[in-house]
C-alpha positions as CSV (number, residue, x, y, z in Angstrom):
1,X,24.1,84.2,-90.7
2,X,26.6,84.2,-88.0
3,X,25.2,83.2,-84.4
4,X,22.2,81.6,-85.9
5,X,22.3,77.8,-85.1
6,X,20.8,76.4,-88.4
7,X,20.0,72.1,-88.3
8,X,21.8,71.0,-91.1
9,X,19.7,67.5,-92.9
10,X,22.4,65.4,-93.6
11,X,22.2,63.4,-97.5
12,X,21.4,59.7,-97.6
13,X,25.5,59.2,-98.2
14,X,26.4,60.5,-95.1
15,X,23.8,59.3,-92.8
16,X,24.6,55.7,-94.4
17,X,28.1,56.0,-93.6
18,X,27.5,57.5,-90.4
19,X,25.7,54.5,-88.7
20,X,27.9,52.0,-90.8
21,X,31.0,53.6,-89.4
22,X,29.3,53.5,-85.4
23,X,28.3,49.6,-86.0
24,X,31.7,48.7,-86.9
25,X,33.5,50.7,-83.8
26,X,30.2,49.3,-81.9
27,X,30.9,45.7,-82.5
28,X,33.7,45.4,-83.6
29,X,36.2,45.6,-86.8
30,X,35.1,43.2,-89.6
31,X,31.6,43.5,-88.6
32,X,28.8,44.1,-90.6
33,X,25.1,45.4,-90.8
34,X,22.8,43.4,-92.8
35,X,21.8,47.3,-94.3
36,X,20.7,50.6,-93.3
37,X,17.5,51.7,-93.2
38,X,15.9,55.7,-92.4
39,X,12.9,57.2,-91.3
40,X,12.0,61.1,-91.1
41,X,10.8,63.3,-88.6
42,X,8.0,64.9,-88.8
43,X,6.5,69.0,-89.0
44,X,2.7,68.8,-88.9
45,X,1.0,71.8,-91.3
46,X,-2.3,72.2,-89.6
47,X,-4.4,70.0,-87.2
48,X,-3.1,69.7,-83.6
49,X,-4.5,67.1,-80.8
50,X,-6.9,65.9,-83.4
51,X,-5.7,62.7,-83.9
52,X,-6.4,60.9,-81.0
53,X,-9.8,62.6,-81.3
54,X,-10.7,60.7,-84.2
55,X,-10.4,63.4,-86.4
56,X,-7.9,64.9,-89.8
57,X,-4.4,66.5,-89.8
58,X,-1.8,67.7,-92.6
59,X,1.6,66.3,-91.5
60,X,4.5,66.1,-93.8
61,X,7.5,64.5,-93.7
62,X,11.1,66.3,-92.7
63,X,14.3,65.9,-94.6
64,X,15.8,65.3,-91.3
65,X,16.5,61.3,-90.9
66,X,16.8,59.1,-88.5
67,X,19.5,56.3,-89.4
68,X,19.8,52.5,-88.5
69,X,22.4,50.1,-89.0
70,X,20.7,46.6,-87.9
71,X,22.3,43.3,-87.8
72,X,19.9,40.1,-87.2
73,X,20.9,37.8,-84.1
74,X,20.1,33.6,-83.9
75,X,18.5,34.9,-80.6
76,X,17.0,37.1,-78.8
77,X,19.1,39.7,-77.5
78,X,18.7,43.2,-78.6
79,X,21.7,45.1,-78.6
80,X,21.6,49.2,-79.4
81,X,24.6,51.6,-79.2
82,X,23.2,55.4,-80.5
83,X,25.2,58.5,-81.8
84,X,23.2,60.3,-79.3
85,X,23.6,58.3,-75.9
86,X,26.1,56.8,-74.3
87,X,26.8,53.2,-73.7
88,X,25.3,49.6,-74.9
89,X,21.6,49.7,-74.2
90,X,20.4,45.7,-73.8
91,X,17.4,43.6,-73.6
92,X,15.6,40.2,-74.4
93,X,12.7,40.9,-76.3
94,X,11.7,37.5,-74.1
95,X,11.5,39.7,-71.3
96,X,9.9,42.9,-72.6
97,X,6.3,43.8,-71.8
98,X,4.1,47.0,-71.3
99,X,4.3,49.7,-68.6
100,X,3.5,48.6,-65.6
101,X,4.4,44.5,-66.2
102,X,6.9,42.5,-64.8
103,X,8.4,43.2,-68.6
104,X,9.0,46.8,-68.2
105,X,11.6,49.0,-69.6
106,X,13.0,52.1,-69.8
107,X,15.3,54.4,-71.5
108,X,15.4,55.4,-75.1
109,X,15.8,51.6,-76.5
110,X,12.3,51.3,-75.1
111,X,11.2,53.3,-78.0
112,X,13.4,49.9,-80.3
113,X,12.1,46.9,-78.9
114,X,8.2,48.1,-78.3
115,X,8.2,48.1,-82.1
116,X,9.6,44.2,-82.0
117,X,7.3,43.6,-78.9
118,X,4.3,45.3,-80.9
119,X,5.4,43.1,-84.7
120,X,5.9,40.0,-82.3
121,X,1.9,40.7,-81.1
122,X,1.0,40.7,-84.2
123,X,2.0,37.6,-85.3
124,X,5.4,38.4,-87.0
125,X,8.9,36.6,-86.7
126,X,11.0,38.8,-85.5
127,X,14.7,37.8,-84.1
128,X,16.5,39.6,-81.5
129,X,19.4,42.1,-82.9
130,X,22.5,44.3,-83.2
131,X,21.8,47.6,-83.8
132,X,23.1,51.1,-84.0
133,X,21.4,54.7,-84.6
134,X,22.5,58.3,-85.7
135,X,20.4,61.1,-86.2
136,X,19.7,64.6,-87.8
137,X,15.9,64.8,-86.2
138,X,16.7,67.5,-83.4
139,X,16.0,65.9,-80.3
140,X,13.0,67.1,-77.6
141,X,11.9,69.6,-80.1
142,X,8.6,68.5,-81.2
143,X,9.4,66.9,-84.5
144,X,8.8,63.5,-83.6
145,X,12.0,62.3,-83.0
146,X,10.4,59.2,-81.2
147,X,7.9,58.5,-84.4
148,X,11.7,58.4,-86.9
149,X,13.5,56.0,-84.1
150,X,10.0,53.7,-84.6
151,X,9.5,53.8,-88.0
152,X,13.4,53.2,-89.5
153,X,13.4,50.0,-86.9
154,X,9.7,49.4,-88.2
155,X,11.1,49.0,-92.1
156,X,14.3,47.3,-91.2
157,X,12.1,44.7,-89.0
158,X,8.7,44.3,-90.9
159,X,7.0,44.6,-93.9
160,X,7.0,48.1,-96.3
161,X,6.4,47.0,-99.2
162,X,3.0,49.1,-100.3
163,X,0.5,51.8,-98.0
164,X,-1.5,49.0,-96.6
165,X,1.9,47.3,-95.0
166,X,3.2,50.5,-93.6
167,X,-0.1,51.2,-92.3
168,X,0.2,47.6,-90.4
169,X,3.7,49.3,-89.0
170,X,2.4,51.8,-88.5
171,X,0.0,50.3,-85.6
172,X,2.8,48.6,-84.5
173,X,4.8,51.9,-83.7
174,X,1.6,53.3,-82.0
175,X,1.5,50.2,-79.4
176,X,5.3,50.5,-79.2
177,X,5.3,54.0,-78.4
178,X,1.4,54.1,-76.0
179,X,2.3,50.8,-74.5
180,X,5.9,49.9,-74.2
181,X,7.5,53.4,-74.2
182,X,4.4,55.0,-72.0
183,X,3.9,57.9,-73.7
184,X,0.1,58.1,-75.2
185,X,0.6,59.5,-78.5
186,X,-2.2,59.2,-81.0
187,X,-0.8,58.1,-84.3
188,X,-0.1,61.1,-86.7
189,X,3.8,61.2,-86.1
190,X,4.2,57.3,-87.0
191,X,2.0,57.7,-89.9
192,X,4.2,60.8,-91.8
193,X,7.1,59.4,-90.9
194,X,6.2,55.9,-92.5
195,X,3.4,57.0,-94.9
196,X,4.4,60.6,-96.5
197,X,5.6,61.5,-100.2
198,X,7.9,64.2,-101.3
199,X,5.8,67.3,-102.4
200,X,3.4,66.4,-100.5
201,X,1.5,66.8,-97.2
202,X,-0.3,63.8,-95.5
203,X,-4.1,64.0,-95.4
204,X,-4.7,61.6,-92.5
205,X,-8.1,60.8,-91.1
206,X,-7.4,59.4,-87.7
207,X,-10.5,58.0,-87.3
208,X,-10.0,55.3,-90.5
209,X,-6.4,55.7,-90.9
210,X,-7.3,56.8,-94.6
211,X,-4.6,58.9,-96.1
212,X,-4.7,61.4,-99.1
213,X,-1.6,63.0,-100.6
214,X,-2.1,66.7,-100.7
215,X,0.7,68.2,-103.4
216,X,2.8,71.0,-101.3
217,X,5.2,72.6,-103.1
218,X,5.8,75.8,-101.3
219,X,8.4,76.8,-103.6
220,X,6.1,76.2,-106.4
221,X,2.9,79.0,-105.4
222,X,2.6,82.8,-106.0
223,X,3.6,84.2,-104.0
224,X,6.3,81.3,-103.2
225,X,7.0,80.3,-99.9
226,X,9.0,78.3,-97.7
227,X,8.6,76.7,-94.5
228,X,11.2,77.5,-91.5
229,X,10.6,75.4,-88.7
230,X,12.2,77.4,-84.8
231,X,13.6,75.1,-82.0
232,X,12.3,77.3,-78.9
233,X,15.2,75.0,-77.1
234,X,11.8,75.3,-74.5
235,X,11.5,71.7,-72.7
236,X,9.7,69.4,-74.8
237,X,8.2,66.5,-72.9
238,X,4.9,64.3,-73.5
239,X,5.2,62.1,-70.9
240,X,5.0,64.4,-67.9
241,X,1.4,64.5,-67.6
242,X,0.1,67.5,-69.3
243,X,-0.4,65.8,-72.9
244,X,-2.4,63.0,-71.3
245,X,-4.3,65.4,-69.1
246,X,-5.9,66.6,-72.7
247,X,-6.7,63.6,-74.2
248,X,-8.4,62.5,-71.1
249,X,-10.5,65.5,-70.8
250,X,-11.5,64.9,-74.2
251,X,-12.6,61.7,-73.9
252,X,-14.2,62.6,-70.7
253,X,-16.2,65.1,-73.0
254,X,-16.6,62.6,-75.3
255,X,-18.6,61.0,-73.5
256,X,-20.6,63.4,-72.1
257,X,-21.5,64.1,-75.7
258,X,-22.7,60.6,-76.1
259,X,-19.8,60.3,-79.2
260,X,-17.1,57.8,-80.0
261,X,-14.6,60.6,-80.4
262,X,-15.2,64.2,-80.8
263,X,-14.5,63.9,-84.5
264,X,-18.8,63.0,-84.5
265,X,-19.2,66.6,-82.9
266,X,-21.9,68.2,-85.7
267,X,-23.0,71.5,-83.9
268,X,-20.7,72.7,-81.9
269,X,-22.9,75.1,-80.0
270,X,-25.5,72.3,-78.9
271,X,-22.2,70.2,-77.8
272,X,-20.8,73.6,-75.5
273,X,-24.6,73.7,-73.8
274,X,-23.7,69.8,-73.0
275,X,-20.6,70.6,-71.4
276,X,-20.7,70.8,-67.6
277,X,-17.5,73.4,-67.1
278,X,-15.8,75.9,-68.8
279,X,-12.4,74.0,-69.3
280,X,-14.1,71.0,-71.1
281,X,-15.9,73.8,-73.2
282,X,-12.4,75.4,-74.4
283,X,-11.0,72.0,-75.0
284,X,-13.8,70.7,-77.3
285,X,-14.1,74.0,-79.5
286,X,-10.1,73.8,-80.0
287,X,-10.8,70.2,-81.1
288,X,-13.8,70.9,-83.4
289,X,-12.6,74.0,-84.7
290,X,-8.7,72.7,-85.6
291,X,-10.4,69.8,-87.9
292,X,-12.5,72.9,-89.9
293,X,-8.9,74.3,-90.1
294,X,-7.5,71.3,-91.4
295,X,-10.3,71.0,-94.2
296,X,-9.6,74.5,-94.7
297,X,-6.1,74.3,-95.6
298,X,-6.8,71.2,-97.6
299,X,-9.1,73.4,-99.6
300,X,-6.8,76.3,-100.0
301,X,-3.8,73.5,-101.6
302,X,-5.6,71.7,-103.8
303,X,-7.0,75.4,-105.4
304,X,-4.0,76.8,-106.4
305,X,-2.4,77.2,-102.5
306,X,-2.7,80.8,-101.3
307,X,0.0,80.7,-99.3
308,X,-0.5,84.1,-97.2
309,X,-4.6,82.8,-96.7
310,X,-3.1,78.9,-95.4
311,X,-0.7,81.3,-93.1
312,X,-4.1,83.1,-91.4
313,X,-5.4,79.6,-90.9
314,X,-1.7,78.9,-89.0
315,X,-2.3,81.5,-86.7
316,X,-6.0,81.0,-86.0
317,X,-4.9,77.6,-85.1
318,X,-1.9,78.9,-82.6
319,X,-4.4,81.2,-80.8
320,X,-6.8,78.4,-80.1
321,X,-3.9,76.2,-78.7
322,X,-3.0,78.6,-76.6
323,X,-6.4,79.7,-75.6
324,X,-8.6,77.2,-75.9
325,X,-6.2,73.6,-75.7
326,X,-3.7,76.2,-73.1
327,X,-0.6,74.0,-74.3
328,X,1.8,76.8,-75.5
329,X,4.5,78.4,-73.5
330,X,6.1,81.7,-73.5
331,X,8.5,81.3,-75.9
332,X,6.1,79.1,-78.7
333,X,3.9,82.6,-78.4
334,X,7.0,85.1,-78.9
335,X,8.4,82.2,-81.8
336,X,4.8,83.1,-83.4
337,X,4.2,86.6,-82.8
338,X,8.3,87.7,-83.5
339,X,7.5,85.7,-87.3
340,X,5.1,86.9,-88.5
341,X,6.0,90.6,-87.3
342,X,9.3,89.7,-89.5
343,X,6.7,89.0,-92.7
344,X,5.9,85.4,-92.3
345,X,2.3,84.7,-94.0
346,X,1.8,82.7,-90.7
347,X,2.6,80.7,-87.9
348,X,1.8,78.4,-85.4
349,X,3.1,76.0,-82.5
350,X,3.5,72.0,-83.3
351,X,3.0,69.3,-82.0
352,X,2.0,68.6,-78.0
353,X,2.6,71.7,-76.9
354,X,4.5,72.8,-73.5
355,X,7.5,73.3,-75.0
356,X,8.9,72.2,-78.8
357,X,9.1,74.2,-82.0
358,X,7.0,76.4,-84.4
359,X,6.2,75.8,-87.8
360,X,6.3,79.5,-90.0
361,X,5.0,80.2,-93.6
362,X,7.4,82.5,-94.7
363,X,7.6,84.2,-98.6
364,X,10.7,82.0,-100.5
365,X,13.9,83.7,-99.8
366,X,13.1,85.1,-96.3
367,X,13.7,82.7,-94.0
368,X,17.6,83.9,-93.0
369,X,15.8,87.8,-92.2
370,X,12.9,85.8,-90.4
371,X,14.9,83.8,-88.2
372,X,17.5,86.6,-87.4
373,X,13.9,88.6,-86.2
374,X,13.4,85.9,-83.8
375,X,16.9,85.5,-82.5
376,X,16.9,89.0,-81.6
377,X,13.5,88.9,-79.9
378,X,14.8,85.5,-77.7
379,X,17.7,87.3,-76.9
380,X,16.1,90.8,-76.0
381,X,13.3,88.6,-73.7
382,X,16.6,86.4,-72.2
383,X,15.3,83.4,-73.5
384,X,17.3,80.1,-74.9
385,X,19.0,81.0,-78.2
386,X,16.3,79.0,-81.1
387,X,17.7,76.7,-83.6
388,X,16.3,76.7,-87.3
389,X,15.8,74.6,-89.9
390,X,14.3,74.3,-93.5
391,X,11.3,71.8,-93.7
392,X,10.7,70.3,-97.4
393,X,8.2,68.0,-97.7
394,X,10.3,65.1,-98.0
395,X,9.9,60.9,-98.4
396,X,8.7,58.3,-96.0
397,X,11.1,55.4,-94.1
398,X,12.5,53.0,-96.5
């Protein structure tokens, strides 16, 4: 529909020859990658700020790729040239170290050599390296665009050859990111980018790293769906305070509650009488109550997958974000509100909140009408025209 920005996935062909064509301008004509390796972003179903509290969530991977051209080096230099930034960004992975070291860094290759730093800690050989990026995975819009730069350098770098491998990588992307990069993400995004299948969502317990492969098909159920995934263009950041403000209150409640992680919580009315103020109280029922949803949703896919019933569980889980957890922003609650007036079943923010994108539920075939509905509504409130895109559960980094 004209004046509707839609983010186009680009095939494996083109995103190959994309970051093959920017090495060789890059470094130079005659030169060469040693190959070309992807990882996807990431739309999370149901089960928000629960991973770093030890408990489940149901991300799947995007078709939207992150691409990497990667040369090896005899030393160990790291240089990174991306389709997205400008100039050579350089290091020696020597040099690097976590926030707050001598070794510090900063920038977007941060994101790079953390993983290398974080493979290197754990006792791998890796070499320093030429490298280039290009990607589809919008950028700031809470689709873990991050979690794909980590994971396609993670499988060009180390080790992917079965779950237990890329759940190693995964680890390392997790230190890269909390450590190197400074941003204290709990570990869903690196897992569905490294660990998802097509068809399927990710069942990830955060608390064992255990993952289950839940078929989703939306196309598939009656009523059929689809799943169309708005770009409130609202500011996404993690790293300006706000995101580790909540996983420090919940820890702090945590421990009040005498429990590892609030994953342990069993009555949730005997762990509100513990609490000493209101705020901890909202932020633990969000927590408790998001990994019911979670189970919930599990439940209603692997019965059949009432689509419209999973949709009531989407919104249930929006209102207690912005209720309880208080991470949305005017735009993620117009996003939610404007979809499902358009017919969605439901819909719900993603990912850390304070900006970023909304995930809808919408019956197959509806999406174009839905996201004209939204436009309008951003436009009539003098918001930031949205973007759109079309989320199929797709594969993992390879």
């Amino acid at each position: 529909m004209t004046g509707i920005v839609w983010n186009r996935a680009w095939d494996r062909e083109e995103g190959e020859s994309r970051v093959r064509s920017l090495f060789t301008r890059t470094f130079g004509a005659g030169q060469l990658p040693d190959g070309v390796w992807s990882a996807p972003g990431r739309i999370n179903l149901i089960g928000e700020h629960t991973d770093y509290n030890g408990g489940s969530c149901l991300p799947f991977a995007l078709p939207h790729r992150t691409y990497v051209a990667l040369r090896r080096r005899e030393d160990d230099l790291v240089q990174l040239s991306s389709g997205q930034e400008d100039g050579l960004w350089t290091a020696r992975l020597s040099e690097v170290g976590p926030v707050g070291t001598s070794g510090e860094v900063s920038g977007w290759g941060a994101y790079v050599v953390g993983v290398a730093w974080a493979l290197r800690e754990a006792g791998h050989d890796v070499p320093g390296f030429d490298a280039v990026v290009d990607s589809c995975v919008p950028y700031g819009a809470g689709l873990s665009s991050s979690a794909a730069l980590e994971a396609a350098f993670a499988v060009a770098l180390g080790d992917a050859s079965d779950d237990a491998a890329r759940a190693a990588l995964t680890a390392a992307c997790v230190r890269a990111e909390n450590e190197i990069a400074g941003a204290p993400t709990g570990g869903m995004d690196q897992s569905a980018a490294l660990r998802s299948t097509a068809g399927h969502a990710l069942l990830l317990d955060c608390t064992t790293w255990a993952a289950r492969q839940v078929p989703f098909a939306p196309g598939a159920h009656e009523p059929a769906g689809e799943v169309l995934v708005i770009d409130t263009k609202a500011p996404h950041q993690l790293v300006d305070g706000q995101y580790a403000a909540r996983r420090a209150a919940c820890e702090d409640a945590a421990r009040t509650l005498g429990v590892a992680t609030l994953s342990e919580v069993t009555s949730l009315p005997d762990a509100l009488a513990q609490l000493p103020d209101d705020t901890a109280r909202r932020r633990v029922r969000h927590v408790v109550t998001e990994i019911a949803r979670v189970d919930e949703v599990v439940g209603l896919l692997s019965s059949g997958g009432d689509l419209p019933a999973v949709g009531r569980v989407l919104v249930a889980g929006h209102e207690s974000l912005r209720d309880d957890y208080e991470v949305t922003v005017p735009e993620l609650d117009v996003a939610v509100e404007a979809a499902v007036d358009a017919g969605a079943f439901g819909a719900r923010m993603v990912g850390g909140g304070f900006g970023g994108s909304v995930i809808a539920l919408v019956p197959a075939g509806s999406a174009v009408d839905v996201a004209a509905h939204v436009a309008a509504v951003f436009a009539a409130r003098g918001f930031a025209a949205p973007a759109f895109l079309l989320a199929e559960p797709s594969d993992a980094a390879s």
